[in-house]
C-alpha positions in Angstrom: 94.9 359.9 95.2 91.9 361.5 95.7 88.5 362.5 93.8 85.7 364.9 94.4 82.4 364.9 94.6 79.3 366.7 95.6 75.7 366.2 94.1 76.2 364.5 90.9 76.2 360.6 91.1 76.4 359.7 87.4 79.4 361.5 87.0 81.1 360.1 90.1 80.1 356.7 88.7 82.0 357.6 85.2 85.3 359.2 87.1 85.3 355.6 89.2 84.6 353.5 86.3 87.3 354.8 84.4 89.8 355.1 87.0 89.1 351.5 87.7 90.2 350.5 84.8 93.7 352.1 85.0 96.4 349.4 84.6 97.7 350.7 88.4 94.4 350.8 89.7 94.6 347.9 91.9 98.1 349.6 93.4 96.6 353.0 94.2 95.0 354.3 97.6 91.5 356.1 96.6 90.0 358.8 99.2 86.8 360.0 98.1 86.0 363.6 99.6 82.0 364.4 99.1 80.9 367.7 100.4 77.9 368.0 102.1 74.2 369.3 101.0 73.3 373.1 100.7 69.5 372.4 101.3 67.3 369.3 102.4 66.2 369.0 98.3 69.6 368.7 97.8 70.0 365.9 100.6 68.9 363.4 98.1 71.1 364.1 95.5 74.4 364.0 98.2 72.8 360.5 99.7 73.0 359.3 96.1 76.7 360.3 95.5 77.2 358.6 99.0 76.1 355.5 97.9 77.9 355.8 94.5 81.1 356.0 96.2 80.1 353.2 98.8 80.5 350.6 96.2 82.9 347.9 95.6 85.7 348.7 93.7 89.1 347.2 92.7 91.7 349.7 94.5 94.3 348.9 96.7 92.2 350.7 99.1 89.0 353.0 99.1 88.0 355.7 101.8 84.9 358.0 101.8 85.2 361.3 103.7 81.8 362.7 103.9 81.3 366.3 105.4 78.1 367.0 107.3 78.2 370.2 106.1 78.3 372.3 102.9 81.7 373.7 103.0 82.2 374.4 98.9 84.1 373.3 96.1 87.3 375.7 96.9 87.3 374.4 101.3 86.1 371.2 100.2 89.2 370.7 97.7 91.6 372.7 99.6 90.8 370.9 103.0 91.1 367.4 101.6 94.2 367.8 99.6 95.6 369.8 102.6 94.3 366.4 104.9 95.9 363.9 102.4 99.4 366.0 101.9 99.4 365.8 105.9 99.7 361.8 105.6 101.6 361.7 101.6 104.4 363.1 100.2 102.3 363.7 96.7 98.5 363.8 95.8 97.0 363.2 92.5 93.4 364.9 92.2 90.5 364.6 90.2 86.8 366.5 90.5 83.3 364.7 90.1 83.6 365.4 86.2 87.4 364.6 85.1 87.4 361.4 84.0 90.7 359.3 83.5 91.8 358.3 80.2 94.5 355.4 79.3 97.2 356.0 80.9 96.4 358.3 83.3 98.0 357.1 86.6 101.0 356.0 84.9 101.8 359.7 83.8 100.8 361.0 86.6 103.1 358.8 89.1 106.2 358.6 86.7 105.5 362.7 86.5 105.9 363.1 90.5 108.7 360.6 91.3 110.6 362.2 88.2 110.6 365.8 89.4 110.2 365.2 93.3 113.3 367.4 94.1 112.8 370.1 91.6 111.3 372.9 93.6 110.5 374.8 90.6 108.5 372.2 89.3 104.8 372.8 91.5 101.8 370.6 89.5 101.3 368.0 87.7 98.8 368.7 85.1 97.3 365.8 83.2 94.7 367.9 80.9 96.7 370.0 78.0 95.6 372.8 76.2 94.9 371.7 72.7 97.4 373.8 70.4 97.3 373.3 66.8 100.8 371.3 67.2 101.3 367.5 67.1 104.1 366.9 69.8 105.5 363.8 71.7 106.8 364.9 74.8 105.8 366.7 77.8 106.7 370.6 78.5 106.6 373.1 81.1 104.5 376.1 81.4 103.8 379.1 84.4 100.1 378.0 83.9 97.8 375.9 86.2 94.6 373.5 85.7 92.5 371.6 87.7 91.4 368.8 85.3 93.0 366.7 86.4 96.4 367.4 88.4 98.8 365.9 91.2 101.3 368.1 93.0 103.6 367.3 96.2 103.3 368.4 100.0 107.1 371.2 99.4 104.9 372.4 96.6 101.2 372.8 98.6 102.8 374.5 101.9 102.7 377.6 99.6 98.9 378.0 98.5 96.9 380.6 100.0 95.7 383.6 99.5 97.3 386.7 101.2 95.2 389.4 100.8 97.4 392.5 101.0 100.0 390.7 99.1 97.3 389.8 96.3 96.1 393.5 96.2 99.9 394.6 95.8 100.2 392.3 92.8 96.9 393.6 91.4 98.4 397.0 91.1 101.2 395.9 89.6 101.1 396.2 85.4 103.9 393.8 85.0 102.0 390.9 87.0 98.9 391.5 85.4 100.9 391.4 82.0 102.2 388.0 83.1 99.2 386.6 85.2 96.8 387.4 82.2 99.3 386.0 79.9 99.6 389.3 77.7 96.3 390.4 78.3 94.8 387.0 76.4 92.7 386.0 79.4 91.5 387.8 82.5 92.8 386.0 85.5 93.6 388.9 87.2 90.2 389.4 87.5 89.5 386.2 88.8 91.5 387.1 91.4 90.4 390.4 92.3 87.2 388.3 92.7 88.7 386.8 95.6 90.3 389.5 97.2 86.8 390.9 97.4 85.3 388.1 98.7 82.7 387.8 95.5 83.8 384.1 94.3 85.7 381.2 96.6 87.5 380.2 93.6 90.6 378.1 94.8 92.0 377.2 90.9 93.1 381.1 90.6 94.9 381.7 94.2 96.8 378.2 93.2 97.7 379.7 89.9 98.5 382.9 91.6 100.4 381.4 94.0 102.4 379.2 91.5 103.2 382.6 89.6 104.6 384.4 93.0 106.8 381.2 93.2 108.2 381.6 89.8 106.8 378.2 89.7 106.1 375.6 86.7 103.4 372.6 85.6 104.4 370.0 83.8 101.8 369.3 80.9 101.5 366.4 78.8 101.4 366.2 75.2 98.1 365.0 75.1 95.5 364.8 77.5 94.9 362.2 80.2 92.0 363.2 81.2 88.5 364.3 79.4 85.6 366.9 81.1 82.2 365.8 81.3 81.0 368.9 82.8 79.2 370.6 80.0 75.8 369.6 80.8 75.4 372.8 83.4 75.6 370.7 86.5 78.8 372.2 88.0 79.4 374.5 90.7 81.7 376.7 89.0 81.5 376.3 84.9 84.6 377.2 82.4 83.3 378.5 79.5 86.3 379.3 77.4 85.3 378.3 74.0 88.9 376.3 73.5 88.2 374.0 76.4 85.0 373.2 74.8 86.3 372.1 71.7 88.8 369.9 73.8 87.2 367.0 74.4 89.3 363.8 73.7 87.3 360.5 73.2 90.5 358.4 73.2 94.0 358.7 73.8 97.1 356.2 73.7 98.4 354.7 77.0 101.7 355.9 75.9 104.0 357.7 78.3 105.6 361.0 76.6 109.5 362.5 76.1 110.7 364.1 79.5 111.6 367.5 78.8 115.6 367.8 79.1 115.1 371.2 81.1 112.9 372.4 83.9 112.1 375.9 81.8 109.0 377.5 80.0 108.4 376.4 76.5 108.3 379.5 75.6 106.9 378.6 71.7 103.8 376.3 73.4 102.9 379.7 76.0 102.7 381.6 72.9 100.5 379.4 71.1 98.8 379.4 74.3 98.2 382.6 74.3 96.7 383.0 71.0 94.2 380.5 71.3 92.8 382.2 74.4 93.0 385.4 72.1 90.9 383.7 69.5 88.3 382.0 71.8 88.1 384.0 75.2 85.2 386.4 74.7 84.0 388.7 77.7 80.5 386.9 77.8 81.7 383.8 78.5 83.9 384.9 81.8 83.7 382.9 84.5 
């Protein structure tokens, strides 16, 4: 697996410390990919993170990559899970501010081995949207995220971003009815973003790419993982008022129900889609 990080140290100490204490932590293979600083102030705050990551720590095996240049959150993901799907079949991936709750690797792990040769199936999303529903297993949805999320190399040979392809999608109302989920949430935009060269967003060309694929993610029940990225430290900030009220202090260990059918849960999407309704609001766009 790999993890993240750029200029904050604490929160690379809390992702560590918490992945750590996974029950398979001591089995897993840990690359740590830290992008380099924009400015010399900002020198200090990557030879920090450096040193973080440097430390001792009770994996199977730990290596830093550490870039000598500022390449980005979007190349600096993108190039390291592109490097670690040339050597493994899967990757599991966590940012500088996802950190791993109970459980976490074991989901994760059973999740990728289970649906290995289902080429529908494209991520592996341990965060889930929190949907006024109690449920106990795990279900499929056409969505993305990137708290927290593991995919396999079949899957990765399709992201990119093609820009005449993209704009042709754009200009299509049925994809925008389906890429903003029924006009709930602006991803569209997001993407249009790209096209134009304005934001290096990577998340929304994955998602986009998933949706040209007639892809799925698998989502858990509950989430595995929890954000600590509210504190205005990140790069690129989410601030959709349903993923600030998600934050999960605890969670059981417990590994959910497989779903019987690699298909959309068509009443979770829905529910989906009304919370976004409910909390998106125009000022708060990425």
């Amino acid at each position: 697996m790999c993890v993240f990080g750029f200029n904050r140290a604490n929160h690379l100490r809390e992702v560590l410390d918490a992945l750590e204490k996974d029950k398979l932590a001591r089995s897993t293979r840990v690359e740590i990919f830290l992008d380099g600083a924009k400015t010399l102030l900002g020198a200090l705050k990557c030879w920090r993170v450096w040193c973080e990551a440097r430390k001792p720590r009770q994996f199977l095996r730990l290596k830093i990559h550490r870039s000598k240049q500022n390449l980005g959150l979007a190349r600096s993901v993108t190039q390291g899970v592109g490097k670690m799907l040339g050597k493994y079949e899967t990757v599991i991936v966590l940012e500088d501010d996802i950190v791993p709750l109970p459980g976490f690797l074991s989901f994760m792990n059973q999740a990728l081995s289970r649906y290995r040769h289902s080429p529908k199936v494209m991520q592996i999303s341990a965060y889930a949207y929190p949907v006024p529903e109690s449920r106990k297993g795990a279900y499929f949805l056409p969505l993305t995220s990137c708290w927290g999320w593991g995919t396999w190399r079949r899957a990765w040979r399709h992201y990119g971003l093609v820009r005449k392809q993209a704009t042709k999608d754009l200009a299509s109302t049925g994809f925008l009815k389906t890429m903003d989920l029924d006009g709930s949430y602006p991803y569209s935009k997001l993407l249009q973003d790209v096209v134009d060269k304005k934001s290096d967003t990577w998340g929304v060309i994955w998602y986009w790419n998933l949706l040209r694929q007639k892809g799925l993610a698998l989502f858990p029940p509950q989430s595995y993982v929890q954000n600590i990225g509210w504190d205005g430290s990140g790069t690129h900030g989410d601030l959709r008022g349903y993923a600030r009220q998600s934050t999960v202090k605890t969670r059981t260990a417990a590994v959910p129900h497989w779903p019987r059918r690699v298909e959309t849960d068509r009443s979770l999407l829905e529910k989906i889609r009304n919370l976004f309704r409910k909390t998106y609001s125009p000022e708060a766009e990425n």
